[in-house]
C-alpha positions in Angstrom: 120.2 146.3 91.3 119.6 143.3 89.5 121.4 140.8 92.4 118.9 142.6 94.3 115.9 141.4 92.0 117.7 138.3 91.4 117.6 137.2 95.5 114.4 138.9 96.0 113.0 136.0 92.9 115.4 132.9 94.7 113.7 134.0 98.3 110.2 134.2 96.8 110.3 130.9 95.1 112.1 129.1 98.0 109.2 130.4 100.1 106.6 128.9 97.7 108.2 125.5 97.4 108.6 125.5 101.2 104.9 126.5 101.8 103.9 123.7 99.2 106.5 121.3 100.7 104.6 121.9 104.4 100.8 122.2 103.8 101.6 118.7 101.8 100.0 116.2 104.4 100.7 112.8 105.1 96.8 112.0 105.9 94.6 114.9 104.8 91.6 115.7 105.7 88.6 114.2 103.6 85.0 114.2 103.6 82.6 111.9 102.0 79.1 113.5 101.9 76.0 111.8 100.4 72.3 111.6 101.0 69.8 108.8 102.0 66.6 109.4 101.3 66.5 113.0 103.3 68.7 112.3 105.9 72.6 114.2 104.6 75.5 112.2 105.5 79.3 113.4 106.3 81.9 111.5 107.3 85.0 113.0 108.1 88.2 111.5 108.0 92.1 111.7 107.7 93.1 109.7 104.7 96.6 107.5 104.8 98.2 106.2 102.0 99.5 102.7 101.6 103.2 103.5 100.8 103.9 100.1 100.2 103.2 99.0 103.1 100.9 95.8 104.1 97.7 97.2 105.9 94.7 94.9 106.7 96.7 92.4 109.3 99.8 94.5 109.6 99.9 97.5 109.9 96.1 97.8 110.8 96.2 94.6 113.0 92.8 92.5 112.8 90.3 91.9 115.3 90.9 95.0 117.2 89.5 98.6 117.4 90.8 100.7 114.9 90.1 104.9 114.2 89.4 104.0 110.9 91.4 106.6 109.5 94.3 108.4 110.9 95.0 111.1 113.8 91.8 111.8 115.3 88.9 109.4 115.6 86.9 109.1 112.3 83.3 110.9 112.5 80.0 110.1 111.4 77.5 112.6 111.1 73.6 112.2 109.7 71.1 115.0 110.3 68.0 112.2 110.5 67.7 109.1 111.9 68.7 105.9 109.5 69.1 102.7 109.8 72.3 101.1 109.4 72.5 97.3 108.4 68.8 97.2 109.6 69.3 98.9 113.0 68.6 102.6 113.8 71.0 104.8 114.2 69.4 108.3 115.5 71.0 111.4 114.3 74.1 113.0 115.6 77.7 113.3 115.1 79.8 110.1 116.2 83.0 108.4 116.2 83.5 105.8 113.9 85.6 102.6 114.4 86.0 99.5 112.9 87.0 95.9 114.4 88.9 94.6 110.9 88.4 90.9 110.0 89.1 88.4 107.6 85.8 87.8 106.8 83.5 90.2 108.6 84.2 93.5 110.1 82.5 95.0 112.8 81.4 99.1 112.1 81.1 101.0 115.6 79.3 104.1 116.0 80.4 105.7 119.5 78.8 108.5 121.2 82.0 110.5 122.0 82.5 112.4 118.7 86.0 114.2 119.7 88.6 111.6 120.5 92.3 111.3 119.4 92.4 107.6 117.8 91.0 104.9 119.6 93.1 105.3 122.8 90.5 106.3 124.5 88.1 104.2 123.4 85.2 103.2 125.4 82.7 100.7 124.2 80.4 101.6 126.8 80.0 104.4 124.6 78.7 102.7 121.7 75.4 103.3 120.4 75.6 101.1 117.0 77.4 98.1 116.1 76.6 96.7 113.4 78.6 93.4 111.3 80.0 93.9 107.5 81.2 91.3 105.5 84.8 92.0 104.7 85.9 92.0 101.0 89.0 91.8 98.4 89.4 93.9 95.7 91.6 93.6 92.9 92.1 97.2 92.3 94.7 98.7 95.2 93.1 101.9 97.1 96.5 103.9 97.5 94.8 106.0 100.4 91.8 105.3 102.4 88.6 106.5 101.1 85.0 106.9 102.1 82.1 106.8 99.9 78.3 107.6 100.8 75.8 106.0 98.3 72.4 106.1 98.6 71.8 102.6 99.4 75.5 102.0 101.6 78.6 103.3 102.7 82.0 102.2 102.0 85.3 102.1 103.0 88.2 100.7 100.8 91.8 100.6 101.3 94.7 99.1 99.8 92.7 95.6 98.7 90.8 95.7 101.6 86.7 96.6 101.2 83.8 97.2 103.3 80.4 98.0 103.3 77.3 98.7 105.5 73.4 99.0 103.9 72.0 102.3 105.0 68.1 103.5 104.3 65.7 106.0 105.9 64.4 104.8 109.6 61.1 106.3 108.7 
């Protein structure tokens, strides 16, 4: 009776650790939610993590399209129109994608909301670019992060930072 106890306890716990051991994600699922004057902001995004690896030139090669996250495409959703970096975004749900730079970056808001990474990326389907300068931190980002403030969003990963000014479109 008490092997049977014993192997029921061994097979309960290897269960757990397995279960824990699966739903353990390489790039979760995040979302950064904020507000702008009354317009609610989401972004939702899968979230690497550095690993040790180089990103921002590297693995994340510069001056081309990038998901800005990982798996599917990056989305960008406000419930008002706003204006990003002084031009109007209306509301809706979009993809979001980033040309890294050096020195600037270029933020992309594309009208196909459901894509899987930028493979299928059309630029004909853009409805906002706007340019961000491209900064350097001193503080590493182990994975990628979004934040909505009410004056800007950000993105920051590894060293790498970026920001675009966001305000009502009034």
């Amino acid at each position: 009776m008490k092997f049977k106890n014993l192997l029921f306890a061994a097979i309960a716990f290897g269960a757990f650790v397995f279960s824990s051991v699966a739903q353990e994600k390489p790039s979760p699922a995040r979302n950064a939610e904020g507000t702008v004057g009354d317009a609610k902001i989401t972004i939702s995004y899968s979230s690497p993590a550095v690993k040790g690896r180089m990103i921002w030139g590297d693995l994340v090669p510069l001056g081309q399209v990038w998901r800005a996250g990982a798996n599917e495409a990056t989305t960008f959703t406000t419930d008002k129109d706003i204006m990003v970096q002084g031009q109007k975004l209306p509301a809706g749900t979009y993809s979001f994608f980033i040309i890294p730079g050096e020195y600037e970056s270029t933020f992309i808001f594309n009208k196909v909301a459901k894509q899987w990474g930028a493979f299928n990326y059309d630029s004909a389907e853009d409805v906002l670019r706007v340019n961000v300068p491209s900064e350097q931190t001193s503080t590493l980002e182990e994975r990628l992060v979004y934040e909505v403030k009410p004056d800007r969003f950000e993105i920051r990963w590894e060293y790498g930072k970026a920001a675009a000014k966001i305000e009502s479109a009034q």
